[in-house]
N, C-alpha and C positions, 0 to 999 in steps of 0.2 A: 176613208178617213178612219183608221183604228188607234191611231195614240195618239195625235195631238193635231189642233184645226190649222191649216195654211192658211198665209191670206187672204186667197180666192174666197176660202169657205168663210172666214169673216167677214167678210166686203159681201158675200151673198146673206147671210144671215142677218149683217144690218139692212140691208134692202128689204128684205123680207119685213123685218120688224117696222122700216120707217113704212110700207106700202101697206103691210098686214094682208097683203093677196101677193098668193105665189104666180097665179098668170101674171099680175103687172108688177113683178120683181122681174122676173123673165124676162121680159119685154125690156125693161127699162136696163135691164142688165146683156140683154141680148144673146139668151144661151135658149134654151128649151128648159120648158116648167118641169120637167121630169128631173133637170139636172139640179134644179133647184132643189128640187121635193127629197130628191136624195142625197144632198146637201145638209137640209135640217135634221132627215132622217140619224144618218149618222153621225151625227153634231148629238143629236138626243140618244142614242146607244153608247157614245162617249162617255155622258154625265147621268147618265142610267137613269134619268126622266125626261117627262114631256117640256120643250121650252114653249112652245105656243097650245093654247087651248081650243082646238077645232071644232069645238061645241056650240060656242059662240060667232055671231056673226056683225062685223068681220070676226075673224080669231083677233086673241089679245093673246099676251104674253103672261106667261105664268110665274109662281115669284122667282123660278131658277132663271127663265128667260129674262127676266127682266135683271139678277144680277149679272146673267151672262152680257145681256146688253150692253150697260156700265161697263163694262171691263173690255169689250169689243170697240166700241167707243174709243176710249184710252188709246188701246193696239192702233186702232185703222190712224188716230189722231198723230201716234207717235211715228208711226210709218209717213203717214206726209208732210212732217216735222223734217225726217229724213231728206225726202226725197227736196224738197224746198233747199235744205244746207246743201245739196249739193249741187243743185242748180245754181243757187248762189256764189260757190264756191267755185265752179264750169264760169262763172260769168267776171269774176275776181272779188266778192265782196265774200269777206270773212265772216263768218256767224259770230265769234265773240273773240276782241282782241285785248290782250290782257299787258298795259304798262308801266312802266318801272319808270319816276322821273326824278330825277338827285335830286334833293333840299335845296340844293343851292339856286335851282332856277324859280322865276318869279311865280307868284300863285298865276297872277294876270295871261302867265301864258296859258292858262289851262280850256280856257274857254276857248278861245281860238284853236288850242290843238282838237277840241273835242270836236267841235264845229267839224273841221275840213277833214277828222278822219271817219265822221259819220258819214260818211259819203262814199268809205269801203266798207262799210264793219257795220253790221247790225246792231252789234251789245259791246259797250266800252267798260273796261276798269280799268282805273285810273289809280293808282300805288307811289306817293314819294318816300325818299327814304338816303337814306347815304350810299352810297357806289359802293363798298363791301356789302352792306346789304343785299341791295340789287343784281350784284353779281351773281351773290350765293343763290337769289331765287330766281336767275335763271340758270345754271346750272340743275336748280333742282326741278327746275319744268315749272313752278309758280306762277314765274311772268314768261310773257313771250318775244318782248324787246323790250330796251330799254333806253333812255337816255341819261348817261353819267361820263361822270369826270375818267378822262382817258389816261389809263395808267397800263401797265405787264398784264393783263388780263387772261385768262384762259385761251390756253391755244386755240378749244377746240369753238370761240366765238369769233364771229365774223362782224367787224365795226367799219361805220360810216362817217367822217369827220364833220362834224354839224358844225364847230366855230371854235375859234380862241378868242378869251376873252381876259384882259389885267387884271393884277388885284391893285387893289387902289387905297386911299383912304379916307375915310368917311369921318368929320368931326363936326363939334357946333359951328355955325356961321359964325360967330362971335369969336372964332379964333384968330383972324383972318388967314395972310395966304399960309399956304404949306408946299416950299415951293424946293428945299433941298433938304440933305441930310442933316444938316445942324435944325435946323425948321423940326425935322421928324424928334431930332435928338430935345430938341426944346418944347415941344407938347407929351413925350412921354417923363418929362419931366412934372408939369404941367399940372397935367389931366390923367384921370386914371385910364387903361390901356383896356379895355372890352375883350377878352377873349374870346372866339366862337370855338368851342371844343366840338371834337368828333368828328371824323371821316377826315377823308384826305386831305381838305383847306385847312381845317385848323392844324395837322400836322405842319402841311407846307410854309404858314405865316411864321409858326414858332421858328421853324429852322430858317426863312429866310430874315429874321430880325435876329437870332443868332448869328448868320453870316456876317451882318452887319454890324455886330456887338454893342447889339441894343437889347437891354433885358428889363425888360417894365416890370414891375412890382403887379404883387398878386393882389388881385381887387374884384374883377367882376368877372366870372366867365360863365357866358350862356353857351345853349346847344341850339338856340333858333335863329334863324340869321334875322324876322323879323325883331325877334326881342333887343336884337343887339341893336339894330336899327333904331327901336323903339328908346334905347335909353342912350343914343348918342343922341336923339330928339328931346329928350328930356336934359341935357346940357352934361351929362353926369360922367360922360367918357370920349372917347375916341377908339377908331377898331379900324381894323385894313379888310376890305372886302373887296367883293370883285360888283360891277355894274347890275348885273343881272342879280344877284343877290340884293343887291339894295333897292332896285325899283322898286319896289310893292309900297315902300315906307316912304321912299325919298318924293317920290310922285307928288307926295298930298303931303311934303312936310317945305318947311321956310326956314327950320331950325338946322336944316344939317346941308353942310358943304362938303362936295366930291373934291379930291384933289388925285392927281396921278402919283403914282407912287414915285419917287427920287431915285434915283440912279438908273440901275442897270435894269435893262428890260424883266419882270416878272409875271408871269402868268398861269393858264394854264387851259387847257383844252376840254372840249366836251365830245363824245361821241354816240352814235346808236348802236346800237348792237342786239344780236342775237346768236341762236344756235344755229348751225350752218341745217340748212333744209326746211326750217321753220320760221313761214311770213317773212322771209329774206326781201323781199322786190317792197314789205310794208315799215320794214324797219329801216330801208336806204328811203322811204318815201315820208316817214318820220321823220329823219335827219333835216331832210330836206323844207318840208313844214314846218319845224323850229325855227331854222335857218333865215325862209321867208316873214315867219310871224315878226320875228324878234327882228328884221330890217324894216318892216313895213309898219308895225303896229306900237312895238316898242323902243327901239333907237332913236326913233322921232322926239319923243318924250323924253328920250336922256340926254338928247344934243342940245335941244331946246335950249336949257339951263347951265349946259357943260358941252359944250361944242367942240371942246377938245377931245371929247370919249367917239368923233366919229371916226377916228380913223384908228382907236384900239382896240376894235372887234372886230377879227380877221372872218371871214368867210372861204372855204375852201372852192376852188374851180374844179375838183374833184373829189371824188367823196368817199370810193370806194377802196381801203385795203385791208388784210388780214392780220391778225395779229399773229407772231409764232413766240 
């Protein structure tokens, strides 16, 4: 050993240091005391002093050995750090998964997704944010998959169709029904009209009530789907949203009524996605965990009340295609 100690000679030198006798380092390391002995020797012509003090009995470590210690420590610690991830990784569970989940989905889902994906992944982060957002960080390698709204996406990601779901409308109870276009034409008269700006839904609502040439007057526009939520509870507006966005508020509120939106079919899609070759088999296994949570844990609670939303949350029998 002339310029720099190998693992060997680390893993022998903490032995030494944990044993403080080189026949029962030997032994416990299973080589001959000589290989040992020539091990520290040249470990101590490296750093051009003694690390162990042979004066003493047993020997103890001297103060260079003892910084070398600490730092051998660290090495031997980060080396089976290594070898652990990759065992882990031989076995399918991820050491840390990093994800991306659009604003628009319910907080409620978070604990359930965390739950069932601890059970691949050692270390979870968890990131919402808007689908241009999300996109751009993974692209940039930030996150690692993501769940958002499915739009032209980068060719070079690969998505999983987790669900469609309508946009809807969300006003006080006190309105009562909202049951066609004159109804829509007559609360935006009404009631002031909630905006939720930002990312692709608040684009989609504006131009699909343009199509309809309904133009509500500028009043309130939030950027959080719960606040929007929060002040159709407070009686003070009305806003078009989709189911999933609104559970988190509607759950635990008595002041606000779901209705389906009037006319022609309007929606829109959610997908998983990643970079092709990275956590691919964890991101179609996300899609698919959303899928479940949001059938089993949260549909129940939105049919409950609105029985009609069980049949406008499509689920796909397939899940898998690319985007070009």
């Amino acid at each position: 050993m002339t310029e720099s100690p190998d693992l060997r000679s680390i893993r022998i030198f903490l032995t030494v240091c944990e044993t403080l006798n080189m026949t029962e380092a030997a032994r416990r390391l299973g080589i001959t005391q000589s290989a040992v002995s020539h091990s520290v020797l040249s470990l101590e012509r490296l750093v051009r002093d003694q690390v162990f003090d042979r004066q003493t009995r047993p020997m103890s470590l001297t103060p260079v050995g003892h910084a070398l210690f600490e730092a051998a420590q660290r090495v031997d610690a980060s080396f089976r750090t290594f070898h652990l991830t990759i065992d882990n990784m031989k076995a399918g569970k991820i050491p840390h998964l990093r994800i991306g989940l659009t604003s628009s989905l319910p907080g409620a889902l978070i604990p359930y997704l965390t739950s069932a994906i601890s059970e691949h992944v050692d270390r979870i982060t968890i990131r919402t944010g808007l689908t241009p957002d999300l996109r751009a960080s993974l692209m940039s390698g930030e996150i690692d998959a993501a769940v958002m709204i499915n739009r032209q996406l980068d060719a070079h990601l690969v998505t999983y169709s987790a669900l469609t779901e309508p946009y809807i409308l969300a006003a006080p109870s006190s309105f009562g029904e909202i049951g066609s276009l004159s109804d829509l034409l007559e609360i935006s008269k009404r009631l002031p009209f909630i905006r939720w700006i930002g990312g692709y839904m608040g684009r989609d609502i504006e131009a699909h009530l343009k199509r309809l040439r309904i133009y509500p007057p500028e009043r309130f526009a939030l950027d959080d789907r719960n606040a929007v939520m929060n002040t159709i509870d407070a009686g003070l507006g009305w806003a078009v949203i989709t189911p999933l966005s609104a559970y988190d508020v509607w759950q635990h509120s008595t002041n606000i009524r779901l209705h389906p939106f009037p006319g022609a079919v309007f929606q829109h899609s959610l997908v998983a996605a990643h970079k092709p070759g990275q956590f691919g088999w964890m991101a179609e296994r996300c899609a698919a965990m959303v899928r479940d949570i949001i059938k089993t844990r949260l549909l129940p609670d939105l049919t409950a009340r609105s029985p009609w939303l069980r049949e406008t949350i499509i689920f796909p029998q397939s899940t898998l295609h690319h985007d070009s």
